[in-house]
N, C-alpha and C positions, 0 to 999 in steps of 0.2 A: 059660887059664881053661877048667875042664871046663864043662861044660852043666849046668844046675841039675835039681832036679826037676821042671821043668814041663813041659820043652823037647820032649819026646818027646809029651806030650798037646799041647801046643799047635801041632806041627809036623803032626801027623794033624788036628787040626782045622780048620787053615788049607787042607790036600789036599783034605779035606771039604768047603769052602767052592771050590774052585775053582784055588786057587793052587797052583801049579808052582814046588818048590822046589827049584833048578838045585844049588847046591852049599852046603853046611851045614857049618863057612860058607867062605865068597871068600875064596880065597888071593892072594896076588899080593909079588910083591917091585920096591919103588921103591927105587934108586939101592942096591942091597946090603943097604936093612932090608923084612927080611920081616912082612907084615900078617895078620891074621884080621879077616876085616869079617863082622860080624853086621847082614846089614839088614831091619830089619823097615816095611813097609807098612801104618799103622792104618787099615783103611777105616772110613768113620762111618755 
């Protein structure tokens, strides 16, 4: 799945807020099937 159009404003405004975004997104492979984890954090 590509990144939509917001992804890139909303990624700069969350840096703006403080948040350190390590890798966009988390790769990782369990048992031979490979993932893309998108995690997002809503603070209130």
């Amino acid at each position: 799945m590509g990144k939509d159009r917001f992804h890139d404003v909303v990624k700069t405004a969350l840096e703006k807020e403080g948040w350190q975004i390590t890798d966009d997104p988390y790769e990782l492979n369990v048992d031979g099937v490979d993932l893309r984890l998108v995690i997002y954090n809503v603070q209130q």
